[in-house]
C-alpha positions as CSV (number, residue, x, y, z in Angstrom):
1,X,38.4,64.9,36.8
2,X,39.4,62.0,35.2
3,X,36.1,60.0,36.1
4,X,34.3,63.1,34.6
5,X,36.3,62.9,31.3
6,X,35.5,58.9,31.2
7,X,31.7,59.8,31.6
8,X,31.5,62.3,28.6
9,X,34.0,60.0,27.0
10,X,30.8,56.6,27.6
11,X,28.3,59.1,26.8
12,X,29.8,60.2,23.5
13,X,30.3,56.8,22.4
14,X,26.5,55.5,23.2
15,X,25.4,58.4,21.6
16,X,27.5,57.7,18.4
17,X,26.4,54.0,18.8
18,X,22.5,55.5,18.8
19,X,23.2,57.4,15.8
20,X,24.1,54.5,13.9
21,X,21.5,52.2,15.0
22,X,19.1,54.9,13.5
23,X,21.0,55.6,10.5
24,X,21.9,51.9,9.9
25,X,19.1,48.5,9.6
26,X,18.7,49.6,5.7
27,X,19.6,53.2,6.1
28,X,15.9,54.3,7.8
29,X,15.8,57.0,10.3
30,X,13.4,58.3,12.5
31,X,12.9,61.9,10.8
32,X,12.6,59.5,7.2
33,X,10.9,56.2,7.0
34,X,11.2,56.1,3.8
35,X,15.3,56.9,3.6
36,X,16.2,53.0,2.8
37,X,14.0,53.2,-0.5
38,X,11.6,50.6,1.3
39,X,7.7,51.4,2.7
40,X,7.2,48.9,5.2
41,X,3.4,48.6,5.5
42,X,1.7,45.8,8.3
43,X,-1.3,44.0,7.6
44,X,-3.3,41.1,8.1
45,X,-3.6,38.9,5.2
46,X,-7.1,36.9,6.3
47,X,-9.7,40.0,5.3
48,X,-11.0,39.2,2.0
49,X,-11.5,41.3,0.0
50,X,-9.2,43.9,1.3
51,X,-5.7,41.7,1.9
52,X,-5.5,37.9,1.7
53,X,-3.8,34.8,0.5
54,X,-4.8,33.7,-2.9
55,X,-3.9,29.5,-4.3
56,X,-0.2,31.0,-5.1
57,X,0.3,32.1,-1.4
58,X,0.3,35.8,-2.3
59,X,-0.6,38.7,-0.9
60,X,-3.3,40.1,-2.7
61,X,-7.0,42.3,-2.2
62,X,-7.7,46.0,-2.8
63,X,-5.2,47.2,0.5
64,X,-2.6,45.5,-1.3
65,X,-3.1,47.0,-4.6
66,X,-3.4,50.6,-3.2
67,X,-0.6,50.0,-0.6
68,X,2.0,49.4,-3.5
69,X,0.6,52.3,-5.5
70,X,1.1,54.8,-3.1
71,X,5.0,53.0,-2.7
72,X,5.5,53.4,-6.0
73,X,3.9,57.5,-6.0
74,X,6.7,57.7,-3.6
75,X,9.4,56.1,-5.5
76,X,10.1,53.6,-2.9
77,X,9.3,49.7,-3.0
78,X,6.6,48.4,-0.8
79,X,7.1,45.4,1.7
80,X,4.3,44.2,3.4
81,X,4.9,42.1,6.8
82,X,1.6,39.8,8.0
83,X,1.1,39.8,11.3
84,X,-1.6,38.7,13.6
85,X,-4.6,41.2,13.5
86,X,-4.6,40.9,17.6
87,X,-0.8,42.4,17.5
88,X,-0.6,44.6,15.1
89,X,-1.2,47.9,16.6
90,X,1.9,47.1,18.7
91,X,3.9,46.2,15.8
92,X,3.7,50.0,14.8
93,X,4.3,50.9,18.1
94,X,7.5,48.7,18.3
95,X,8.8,50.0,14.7
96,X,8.5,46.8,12.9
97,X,6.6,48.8,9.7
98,X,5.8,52.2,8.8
99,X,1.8,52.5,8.9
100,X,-0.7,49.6,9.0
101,X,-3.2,49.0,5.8
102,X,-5.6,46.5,6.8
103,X,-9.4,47.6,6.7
104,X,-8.8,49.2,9.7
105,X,-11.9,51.2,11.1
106,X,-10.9,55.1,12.4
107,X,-12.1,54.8,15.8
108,X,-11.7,58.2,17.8
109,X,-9.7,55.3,20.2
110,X,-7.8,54.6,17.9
111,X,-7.0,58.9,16.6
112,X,-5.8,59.0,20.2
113,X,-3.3,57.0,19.9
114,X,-2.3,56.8,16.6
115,X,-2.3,59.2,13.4
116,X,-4.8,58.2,11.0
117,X,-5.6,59.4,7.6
118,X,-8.6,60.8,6.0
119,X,-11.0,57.5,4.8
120,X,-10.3,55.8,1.8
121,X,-13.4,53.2,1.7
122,X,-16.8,53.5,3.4
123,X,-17.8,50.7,6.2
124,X,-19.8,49.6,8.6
125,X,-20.9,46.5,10.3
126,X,-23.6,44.3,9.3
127,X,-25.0,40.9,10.2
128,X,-24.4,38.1,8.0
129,X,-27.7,35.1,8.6
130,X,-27.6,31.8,6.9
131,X,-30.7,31.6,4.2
132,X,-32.1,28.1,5.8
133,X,-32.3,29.8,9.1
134,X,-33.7,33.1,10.7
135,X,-33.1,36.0,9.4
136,X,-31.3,38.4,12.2
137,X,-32.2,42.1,11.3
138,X,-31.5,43.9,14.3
139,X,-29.2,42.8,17.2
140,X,-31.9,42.1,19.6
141,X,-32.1,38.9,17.4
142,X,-28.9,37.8,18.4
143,X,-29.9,37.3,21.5
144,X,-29.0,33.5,23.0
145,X,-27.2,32.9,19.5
146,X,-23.8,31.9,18.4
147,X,-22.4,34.6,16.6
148,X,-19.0,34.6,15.0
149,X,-16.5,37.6,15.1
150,X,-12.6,38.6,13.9
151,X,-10.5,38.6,17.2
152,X,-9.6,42.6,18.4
153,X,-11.9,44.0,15.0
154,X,-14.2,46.8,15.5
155,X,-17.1,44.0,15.1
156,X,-15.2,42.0,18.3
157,X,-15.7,45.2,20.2
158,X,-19.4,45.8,19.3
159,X,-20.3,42.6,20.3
160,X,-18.9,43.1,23.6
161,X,-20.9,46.1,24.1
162,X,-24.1,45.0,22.7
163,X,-22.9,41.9,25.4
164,X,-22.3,44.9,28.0
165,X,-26.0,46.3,26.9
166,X,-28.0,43.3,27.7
167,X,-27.9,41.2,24.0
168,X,-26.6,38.0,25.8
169,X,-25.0,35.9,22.8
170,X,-22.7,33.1,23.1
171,X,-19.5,35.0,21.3
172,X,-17.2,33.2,19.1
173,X,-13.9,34.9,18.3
174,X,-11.7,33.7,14.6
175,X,-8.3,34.8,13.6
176,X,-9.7,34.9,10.3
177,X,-13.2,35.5,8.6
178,X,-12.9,32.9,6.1
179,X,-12.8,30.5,9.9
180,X,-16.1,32.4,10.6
181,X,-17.6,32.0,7.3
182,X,-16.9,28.0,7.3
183,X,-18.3,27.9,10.5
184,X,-21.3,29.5,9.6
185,X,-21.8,27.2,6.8
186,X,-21.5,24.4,8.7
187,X,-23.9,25.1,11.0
188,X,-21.5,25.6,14.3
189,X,-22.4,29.9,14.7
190,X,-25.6,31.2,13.7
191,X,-24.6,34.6,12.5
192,X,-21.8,36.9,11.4
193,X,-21.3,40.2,12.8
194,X,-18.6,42.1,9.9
195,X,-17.7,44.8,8.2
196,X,-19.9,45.6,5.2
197,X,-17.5,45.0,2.2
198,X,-16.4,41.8,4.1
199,X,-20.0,40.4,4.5
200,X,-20.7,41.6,0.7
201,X,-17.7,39.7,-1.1
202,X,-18.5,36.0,1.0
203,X,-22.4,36.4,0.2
204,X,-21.9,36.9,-3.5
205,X,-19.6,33.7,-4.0
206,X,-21.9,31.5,-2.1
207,X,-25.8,33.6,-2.3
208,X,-27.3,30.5,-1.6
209,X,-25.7,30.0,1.6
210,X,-25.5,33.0,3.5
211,X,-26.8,36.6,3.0
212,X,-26.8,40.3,4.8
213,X,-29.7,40.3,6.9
214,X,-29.6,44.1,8.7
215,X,-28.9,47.6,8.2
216,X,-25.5,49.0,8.5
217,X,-25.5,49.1,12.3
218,X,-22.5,51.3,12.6
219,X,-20.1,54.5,10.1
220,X,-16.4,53.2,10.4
221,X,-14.6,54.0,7.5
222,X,-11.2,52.6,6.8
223,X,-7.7,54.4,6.5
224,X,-4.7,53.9,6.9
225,X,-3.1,54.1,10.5
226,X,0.4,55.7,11.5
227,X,2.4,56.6,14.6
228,X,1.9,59.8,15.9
229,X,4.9,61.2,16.3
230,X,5.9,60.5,12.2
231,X,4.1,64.1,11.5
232,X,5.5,64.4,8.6
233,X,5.5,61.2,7.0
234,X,2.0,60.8,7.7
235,X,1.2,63.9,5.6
236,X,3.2,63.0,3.1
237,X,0.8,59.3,2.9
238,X,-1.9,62.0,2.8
239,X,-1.2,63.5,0.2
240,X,-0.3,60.7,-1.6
241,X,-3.6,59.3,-1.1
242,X,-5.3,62.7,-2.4
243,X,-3.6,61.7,-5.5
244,X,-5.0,58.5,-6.0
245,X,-8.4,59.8,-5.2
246,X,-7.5,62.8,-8.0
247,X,-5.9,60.4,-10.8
248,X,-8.6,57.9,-10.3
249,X,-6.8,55.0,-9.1
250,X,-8.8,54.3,-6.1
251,X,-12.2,54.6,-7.8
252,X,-10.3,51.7,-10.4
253,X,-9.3,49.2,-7.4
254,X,-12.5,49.6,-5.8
255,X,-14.5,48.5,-8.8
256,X,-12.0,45.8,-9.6
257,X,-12.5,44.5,-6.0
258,X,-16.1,45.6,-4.9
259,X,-17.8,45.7,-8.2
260,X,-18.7,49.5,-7.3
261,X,-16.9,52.6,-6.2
262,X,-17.3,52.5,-2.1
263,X,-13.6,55.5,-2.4
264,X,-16.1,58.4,-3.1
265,X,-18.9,60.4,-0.6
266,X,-17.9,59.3,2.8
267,X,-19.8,60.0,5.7
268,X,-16.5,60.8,8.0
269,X,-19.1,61.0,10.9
270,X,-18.2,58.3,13.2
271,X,-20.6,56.3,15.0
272,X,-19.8,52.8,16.5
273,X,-22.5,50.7,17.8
């Protein structure tokens, strides 16, 4: 009897502990992310244009702009953590941010895992050639070439499979596209495989270096990624999101950022390479 009072007596206790531990570390709490006042949002500040480093060492790009509008729709103060682009699904996983914003494709992969909302920019991948070399149109050209990719991207993973489906290239993987770009420059890849926007804002600061040589080869549009068991908090993104779209705010950052509205007439129908 006594042991039996000492066990509810432990269990008690480590369940008041538990409660704490939630309700504590800045007041969050796992029905409210949002309980401490902060929006913790992970992302991976190498993707120009979307989020990057500019000479000052911040964090800026169009994800970084809509990121804190939507913290401050909420009322809440946005703090942005940058982390690998290789890890960061598992940093949502392991609760050390809310949702990830960081040109992230929706992948029906990825909606299996993870709750992601409606898409906020169009994309798709495209090839990126150097002007004093051979155009690469199609990726049957990239066969026996160097081609350059973002580590654990949607573009990493189409390379693979064109790899899988007989386009033998030698495959060069970059924690950052700016890496990839230099390299492509300097004559060490001979092509680019990236996401639209990405291959659009490098070829109009240096035109006569590099330009996009092929069709969109893929529809991955970009939103925002959450865990799938914060229901309610992702809804509650969404509909903040709607807003922006309604008010006009995303149609603003994506003119300031792409030099044309890429927000409006998604095709949502996914197709990967």
């Amino acid at each position: 009897m006594k042991m039996k009072k000492k066990l509810v007596g432990v269990s008690v206790a480590l369940m008041l502990v538990a409660s704490l531990t939630l309700a504590g570390c800045g007041g969050k709490t796992a029905e409210d992310p949002l309980a401490d006042g902060v929006l913790k949002i992970g992302t991976n500040a190498t993707y120009v244009p979307f989020e990057y480093r500019d000479e000052n060492n911040e964090m800026v790009g169009f994800d970084i702009d809509m990121g804190n509008a939507i913290a401050e729709e909420l009322g809440v103060k946005a703090e942005w953590v940058d982390t690998g682009f290789d890890g960061i699904f598992n940093g949502l996983t392991s609760n050390q941010y809310e949702m990830i914003i960081a040109g992230t494709s929706i992948t029906e992969e990825r909606q299996k895992t993870f709750n992601m909302s409606s898409p906020y920019t169009a994309n798709g991948i495209v090839i990126v050639s150097r002007n004093d070399g051979t155009p690469a149109k199609t990726a049957d050209d990239l066969k026996g070439k160097k081609v350059g990719v973002q580590i654990e991207t949607t573009s990493d993973y189409a390379a693979e499979k064109m790899i899988e489906n007989g386009t033998d290239m030698n495959l060069s993987k970059f924690d950052a596209m700016l890496d990839a770009f230099t390299a492509l420059e300097g004559k060490t890849i001979d092509y680019i495989l990236t996401d639209k926007p990405v291959g659009q804002f490098y070829t109009s600061k240096k035109p006569d270096v590099y330009s996009i040589t092929s069709e969109t080869l893929s529809n991955e549009p970009i939103g925002i990624t959450m865990r799938k068991n914060d229901t309610e908090f992702s809804q509650k993104i969404e509909e903040t999101l709607q807003k922006l779209r309604d008010n006009g705010k995303l149609a603003e950052l994506s003119q300031k950022w792409f030099g044309e509205d890429i927000t409006e007439n998604i095709n949502t129908e996914l197709k990967d390479y």
